[in-house]
C-alpha positions as CSV (number, residue, x, y, z in Angstrom):
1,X,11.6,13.2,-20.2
2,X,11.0,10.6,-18.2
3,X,7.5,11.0,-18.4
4,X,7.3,11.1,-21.8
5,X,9.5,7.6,-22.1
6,X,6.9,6.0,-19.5
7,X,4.2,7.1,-22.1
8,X,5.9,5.8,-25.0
9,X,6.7,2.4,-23.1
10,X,3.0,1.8,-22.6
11,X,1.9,2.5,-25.7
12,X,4.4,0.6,-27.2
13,X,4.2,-2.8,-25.3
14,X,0.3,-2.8,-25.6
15,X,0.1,-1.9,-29.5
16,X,2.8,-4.8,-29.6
17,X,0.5,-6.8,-27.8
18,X,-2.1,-6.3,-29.4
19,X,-1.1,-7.2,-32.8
20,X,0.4,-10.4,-32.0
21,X,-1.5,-13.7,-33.3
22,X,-4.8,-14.1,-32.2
23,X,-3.7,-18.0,-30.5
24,X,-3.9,-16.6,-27.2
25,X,-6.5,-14.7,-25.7
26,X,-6.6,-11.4,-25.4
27,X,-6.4,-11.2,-21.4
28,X,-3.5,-13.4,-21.5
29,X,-1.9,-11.1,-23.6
30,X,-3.0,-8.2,-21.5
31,X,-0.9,-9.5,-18.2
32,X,1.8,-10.5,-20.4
33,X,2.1,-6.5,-21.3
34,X,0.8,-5.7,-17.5
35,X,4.1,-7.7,-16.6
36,X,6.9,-6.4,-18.8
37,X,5.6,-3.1,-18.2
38,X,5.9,-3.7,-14.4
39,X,9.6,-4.6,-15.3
40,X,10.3,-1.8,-17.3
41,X,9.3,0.4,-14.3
42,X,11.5,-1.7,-11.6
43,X,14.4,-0.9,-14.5
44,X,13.6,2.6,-14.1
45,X,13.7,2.5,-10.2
46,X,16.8,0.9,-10.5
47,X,18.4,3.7,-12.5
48,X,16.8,5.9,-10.2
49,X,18.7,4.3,-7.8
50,X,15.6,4.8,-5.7
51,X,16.3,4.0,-1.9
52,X,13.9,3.4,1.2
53,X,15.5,4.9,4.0
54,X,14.0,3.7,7.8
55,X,14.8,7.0,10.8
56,X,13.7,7.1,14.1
57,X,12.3,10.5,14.5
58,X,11.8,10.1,18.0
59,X,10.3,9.2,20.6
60,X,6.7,8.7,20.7
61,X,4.3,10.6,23.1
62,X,2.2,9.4,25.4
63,X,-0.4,11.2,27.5
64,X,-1.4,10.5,31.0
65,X,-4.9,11.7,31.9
66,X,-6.1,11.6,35.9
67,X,-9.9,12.1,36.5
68,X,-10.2,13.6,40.1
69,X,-13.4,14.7,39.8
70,X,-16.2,14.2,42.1
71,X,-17.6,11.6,39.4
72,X,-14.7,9.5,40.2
73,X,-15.3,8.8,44.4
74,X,-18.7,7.2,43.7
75,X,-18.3,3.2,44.1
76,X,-19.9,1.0,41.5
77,X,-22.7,-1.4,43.1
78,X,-22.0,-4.7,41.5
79,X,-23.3,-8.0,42.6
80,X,-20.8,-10.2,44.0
81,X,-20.7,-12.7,41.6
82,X,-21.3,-12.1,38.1
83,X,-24.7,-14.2,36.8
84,X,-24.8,-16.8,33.7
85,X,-26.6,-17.1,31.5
């Protein structure tokens, strides 16, 4: 039902538009719909009563990786101080 009413609003507010006088232009006339149509569907969320609801879950997980491999013992051979360029 509600579907069907979303429909009928669209089609509605457009054709409205659409046959108004020809004084403004016709993108004008297509974000004057675009915007009543956007408050027709915030009325519909109202009566919705739509709700947005923040829960913690829980905790997040973390992971802790340790590399003991043989890979690991070999020292890096850096110069002492870094070089400019």
């Amino acid at each position: 039902m509600t579907l069907l009413f979303v429909v009928f609003a669209v089609v509605f507010v457009v054709a409205v538009y659409l046959r108004e006088g020809r004084r403004a232009s016709r993108l004008y006339r297509m974000m004057l719909a675009a915007m009543r149509l956007g408050l027709v569907a915030i009325l519909l969320l109202m009566i919705a009563q739509v709700t947005l609801s923040l829960k913690r879950t829980g905790l997040p997980y973390a992971a802790v990786l340790v590399d003991d491999s043989l890979s690991m013992t070999t020292v890096d051979r850096y110069a002492e101080k870094p070089r400019r360029r």
